[in-house]
N, C-alpha and C positions, 0 to 999 in steps of 0.2 A: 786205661785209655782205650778209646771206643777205636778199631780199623776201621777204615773207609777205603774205596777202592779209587783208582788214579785216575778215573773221570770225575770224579765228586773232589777230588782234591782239585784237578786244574781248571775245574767249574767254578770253583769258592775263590781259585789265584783273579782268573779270567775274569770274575765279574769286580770282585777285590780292587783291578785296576780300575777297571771302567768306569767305577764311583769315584774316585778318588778324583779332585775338582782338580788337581794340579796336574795329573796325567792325563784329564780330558783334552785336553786343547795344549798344545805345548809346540815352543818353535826351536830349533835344533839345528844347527850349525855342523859342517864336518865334510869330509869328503867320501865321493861315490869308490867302492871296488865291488868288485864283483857283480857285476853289471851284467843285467839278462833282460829284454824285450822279447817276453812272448809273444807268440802268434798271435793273442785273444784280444793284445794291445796293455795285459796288464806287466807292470816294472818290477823287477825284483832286483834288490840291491843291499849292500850294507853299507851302513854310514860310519866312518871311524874317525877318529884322531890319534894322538901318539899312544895316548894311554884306555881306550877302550872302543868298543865295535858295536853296532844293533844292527839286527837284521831289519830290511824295511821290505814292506811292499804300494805298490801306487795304482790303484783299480783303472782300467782301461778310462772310464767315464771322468777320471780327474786325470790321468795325465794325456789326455789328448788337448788338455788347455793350457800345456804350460808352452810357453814360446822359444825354445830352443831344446837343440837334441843331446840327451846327457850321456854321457861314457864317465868311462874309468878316468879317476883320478880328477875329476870337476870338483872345483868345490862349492858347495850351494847349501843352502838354508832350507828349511822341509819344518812346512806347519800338518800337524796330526795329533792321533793320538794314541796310547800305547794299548795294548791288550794281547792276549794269547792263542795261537793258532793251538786247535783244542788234541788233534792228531797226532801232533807230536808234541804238545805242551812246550812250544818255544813262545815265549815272548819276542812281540816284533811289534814295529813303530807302522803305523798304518798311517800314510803321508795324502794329505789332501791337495796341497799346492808343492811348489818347489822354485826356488829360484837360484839364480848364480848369485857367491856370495860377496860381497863386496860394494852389496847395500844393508848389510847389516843393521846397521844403526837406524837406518829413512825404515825400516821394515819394522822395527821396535817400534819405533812411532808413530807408524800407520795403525799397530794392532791396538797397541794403547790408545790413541786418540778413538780408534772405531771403539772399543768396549766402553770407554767413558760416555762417549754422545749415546749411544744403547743406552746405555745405565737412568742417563736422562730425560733417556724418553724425542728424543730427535728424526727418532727412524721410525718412527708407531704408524701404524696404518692407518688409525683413525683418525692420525691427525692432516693427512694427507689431501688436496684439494681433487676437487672431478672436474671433468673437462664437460662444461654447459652446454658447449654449442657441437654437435657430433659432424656439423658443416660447417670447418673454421670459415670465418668471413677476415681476419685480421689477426697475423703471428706475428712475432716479432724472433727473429733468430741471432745468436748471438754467437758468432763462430771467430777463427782467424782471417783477418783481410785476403783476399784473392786465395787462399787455400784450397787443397785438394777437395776438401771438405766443404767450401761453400760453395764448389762448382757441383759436388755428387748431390748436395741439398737444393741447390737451385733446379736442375737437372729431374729431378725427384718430383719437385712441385710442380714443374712442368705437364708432365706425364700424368701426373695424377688429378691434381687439382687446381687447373692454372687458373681460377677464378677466385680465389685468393692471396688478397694483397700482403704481400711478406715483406717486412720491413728487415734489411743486415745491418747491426750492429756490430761492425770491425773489435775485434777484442784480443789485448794477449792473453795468448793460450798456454805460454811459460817462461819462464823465468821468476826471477822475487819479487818483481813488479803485479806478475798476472792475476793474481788471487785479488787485487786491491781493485785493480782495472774492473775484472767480470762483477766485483761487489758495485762500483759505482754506475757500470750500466745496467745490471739486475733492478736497483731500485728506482734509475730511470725509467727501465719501462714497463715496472710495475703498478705505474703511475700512469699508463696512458693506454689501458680498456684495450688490451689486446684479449684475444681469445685461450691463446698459448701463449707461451719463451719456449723455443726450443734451444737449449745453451749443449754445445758440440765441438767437438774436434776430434784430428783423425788417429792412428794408432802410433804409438809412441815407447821405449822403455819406461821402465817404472819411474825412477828420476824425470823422464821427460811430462807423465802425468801427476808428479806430485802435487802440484799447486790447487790441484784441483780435489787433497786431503787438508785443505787449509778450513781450519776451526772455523773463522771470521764467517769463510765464505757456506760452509754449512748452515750456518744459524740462521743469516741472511736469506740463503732459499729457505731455510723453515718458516721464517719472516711472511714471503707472499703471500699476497691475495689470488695471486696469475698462476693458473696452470703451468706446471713448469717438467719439460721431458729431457732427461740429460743423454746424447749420444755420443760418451766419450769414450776413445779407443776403438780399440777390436773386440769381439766377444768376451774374447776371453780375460782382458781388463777389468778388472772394477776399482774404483774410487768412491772417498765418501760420501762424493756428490751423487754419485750413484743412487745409494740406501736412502738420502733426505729428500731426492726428488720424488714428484708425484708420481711418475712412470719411469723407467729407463728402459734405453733402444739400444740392442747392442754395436749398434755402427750409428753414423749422423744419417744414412738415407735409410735406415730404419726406422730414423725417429720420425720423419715426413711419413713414412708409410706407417706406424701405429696413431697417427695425430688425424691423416686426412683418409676419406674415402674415394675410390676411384672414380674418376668423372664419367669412362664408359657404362660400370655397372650403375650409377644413375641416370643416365640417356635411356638405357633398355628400361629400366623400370616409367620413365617419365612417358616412354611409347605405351608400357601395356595399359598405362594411366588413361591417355590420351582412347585409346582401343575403348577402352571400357568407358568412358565418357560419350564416344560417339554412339555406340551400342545405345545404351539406355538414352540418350536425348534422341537416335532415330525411331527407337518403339515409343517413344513419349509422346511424338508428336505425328505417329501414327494413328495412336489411341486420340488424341485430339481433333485430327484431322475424320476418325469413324465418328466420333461424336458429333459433332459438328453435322456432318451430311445426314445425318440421323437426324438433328434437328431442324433443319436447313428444309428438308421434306415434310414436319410435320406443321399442317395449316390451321390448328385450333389450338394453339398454345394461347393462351392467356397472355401473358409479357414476357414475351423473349426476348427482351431487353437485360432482364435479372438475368439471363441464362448466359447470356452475351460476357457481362460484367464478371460473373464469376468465373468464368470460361478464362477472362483477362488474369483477374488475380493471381487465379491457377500459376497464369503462364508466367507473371511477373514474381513469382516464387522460383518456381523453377529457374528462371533466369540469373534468380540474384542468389540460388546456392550456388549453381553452375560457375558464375563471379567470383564465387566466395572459395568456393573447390580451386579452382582456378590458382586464389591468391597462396592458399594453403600450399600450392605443388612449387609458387616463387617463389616462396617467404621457407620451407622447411626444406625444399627436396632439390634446391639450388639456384635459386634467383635467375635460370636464364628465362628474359625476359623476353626476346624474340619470337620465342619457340611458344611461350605463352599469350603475349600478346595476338600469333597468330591463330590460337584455337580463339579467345575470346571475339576477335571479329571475325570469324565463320560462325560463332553463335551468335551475334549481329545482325549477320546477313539472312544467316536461317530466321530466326524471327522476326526481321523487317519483313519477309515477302511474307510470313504467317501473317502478320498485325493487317499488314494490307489483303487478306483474303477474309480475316476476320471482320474488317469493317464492309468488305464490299456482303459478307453473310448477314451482316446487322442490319445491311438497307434492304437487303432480300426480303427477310425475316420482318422488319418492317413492315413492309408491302403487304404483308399478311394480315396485319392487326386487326382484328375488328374493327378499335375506334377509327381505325382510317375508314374502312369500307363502310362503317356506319353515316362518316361526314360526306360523304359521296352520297346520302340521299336513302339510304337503306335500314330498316328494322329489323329487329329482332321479336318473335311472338312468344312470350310463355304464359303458360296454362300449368298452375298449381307448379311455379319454379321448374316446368320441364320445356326443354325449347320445340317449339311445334313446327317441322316441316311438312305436313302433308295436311291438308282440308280434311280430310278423312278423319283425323284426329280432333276435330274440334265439331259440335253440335248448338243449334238453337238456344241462344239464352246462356250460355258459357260464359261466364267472366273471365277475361285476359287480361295479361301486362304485356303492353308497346314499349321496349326498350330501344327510344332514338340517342342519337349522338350526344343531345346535353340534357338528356332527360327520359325521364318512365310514366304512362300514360296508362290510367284502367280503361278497360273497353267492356260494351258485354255485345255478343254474337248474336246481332240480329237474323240472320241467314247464312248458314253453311252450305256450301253447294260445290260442287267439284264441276271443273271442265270450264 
């Protein structure tokens, strides 16, 4: 037989457990002695009964969740799973949760009904809905009547997002009754094009949130169509409404606050929006207003009429992104209409007194036309397509074209004479 040395033995014991599928996950009944709270927050304890003891330990990070303070002599239930501290080669129960015992049984049947719906596929991430609208416009909440809980969620939406309409739907939250109740207003208002359900209530013992590990009522949120956020209990609660919801919140004003976005951090951004809006519409119609007097100056344009027209369309583009930017900031970044409404009539106003400087520049520009100054009695002379202002330019016997108002006329140049 081959020696090995006594780390290779409690390495081969250590991992021996670890595999072994009945010692992974295992729930344990018995009572606490020897009872130690270290410093670091981590538990060390042993679990016994009449006829046998394990040493246990509980990592700071799991027992800060469990809701009462355990000593000597408690007796309570402890889900983990077993393996070997490798130092001294002790076997001990590595405890992830822990409870008082004397839910025994309701505890059995939470872990079993949770590993079955798993098994089925009821908890799967893929199958899980997304939340469409990132600005609810329409929740529906499903909590207990006048509760602690629908005052912390009312309170919540206030604060955050009071421009959505939140419908309470009064629900029991326990007894044998309540798992029947949440099923028949779940598929009520799954029915009626809410945004969300957020279904809630506040913290409670384990018996007090049992109704909310009812099979029925699992299936049924697997069921929706509706974005659905569960905020039941305290953090450190879960239920199996928990795992089949599309989000969980670990309190009911958690679930307002991972469902909505806050209305002030939309107002500042809706400012920087507005900011940079006015920015580029006042260099925009700067630039319109340099061109413009640029043209406005020059007296031998051909039809600045076209120049006019296009100058409009320009502006009539501009306007109706402007509209369109506008609708984009109502319709995505919060619907308040006031605040939008009044950028849209200050760009109104701004282009009503443009439109009126534009037209009074078309009569100007007008006045320029040749064809006008031509119907006032006046010609135009060219010689070989070039326009002739000066005598000097034209000699004896030259053929010209007279270009009048409603017509072109050959000439030939009897006498050029200047003065």
């Amino acid at each position: 037989m081959e020696t090995i040395n006594v780390f290779t033995l409690v390495t081969y014991i250590k991992r021996y457990l670890e595999n072994d599928a009945h010692l992974n996950k295992v729930l344990v009944s018995g009572e606490i002695s020897n009872f130690k709270n270290h410093n670091s927050g981590h538990l060390y304890f042993t679990l016994k009964d009449d006829r046998a003891a394990i040493n246990c330990v509980m990592f700071s990070s799991k027992a800060r969740l469990i809701n009462f303070d355990p000593k000597n002599g408690d007796k309570v239930i402890v889900s983990g799973n077993i393996s070997v501290f490798e130092s001294t080669g002790q076997m001990q129960l590595y405890v992830n949760n822990m409870k008082i015992d004397g839910l025994g049984d309701l505890y059995q049947r939470y872990e079993e009904l949770k590993n079955k719906l798993y098994a089925e596929g009821y908890f799967n991430q893929e199958h899980k809905n997304v939340l469409k609208n990132k600005y609810p416009e329409k929740v529906a909440v499903l909590v207990g009547d006048n509760s602690a809980a629908m005052s912390d969620i009312k309170t919540t939406f206030y604060r955050r997002w009071p421009i959505c309409k939140v419908d309470y739907y009064p629900v029991l939250v326990q007894g044998k009754d309540a798992s029947k109740n949440i099923i028949e207003n779940l598929l009520l208002v799954d029915e009626l094009d809410y945004d969300a359900i957020i279904l809630a209530r506040g913290g409670g013992s384990f018996e007090d949130l049992f109704q909310f590990n009812d099979e029925s009522l699992v299936k049924t949120i697997y069921s929706l169509k509706t974005f659905l956020i569960s905020g039941v209990g305290h953090e450190q609660d879960y239920t199996l409404v928990d795992f089949v919801s599309d989000l969980r919140a670990p309190t009911p004003t958690a679930s307002v606050e991972l469902l909505t976005p806050n209305i002030n951090d939309i107002l500042l951004k809706l400012d920087d929006y507005n900011s940079t809006m006015e920015y580029v519409i006042n260099n925009r119609i700067a630039f319109l207003e340099n061109k413009y007097d640029h043209l406005s100056k020059n007296k031998y344009l051909l039809n600045p009429k076209l120049i006019i027209e296009k100058m409009e369309l320009k502006i009539d583009s501009l306007y109706k992104s402007l509209n369109k930017y506008s609708l984009i900031l109502k319709n995505k970044e919060l619907m308040i209409d006031n605040f939008v409404d009044l950028i849209k009539n200050n760009l109104k106003s701004l282009f009503l007194n443009k439109e009126h400087k534009i037209m009074s520049l078309e009569k100007l520009l007008s006045a320029y036309s040749y064809k006008n100054i031509l119907k006032r009695g006046y010609s135009v002379i060219y010689k070989d397509n070039k326009i002739i202002k000066d005598c000097d330019d034209l000699k004896n016997n030259d053929n010209i074209d007279i270009q009048l108002y409603n017509g072109r006329l050959k000439a030939e140049i009897k006498e050029a004479k200047n003065g």
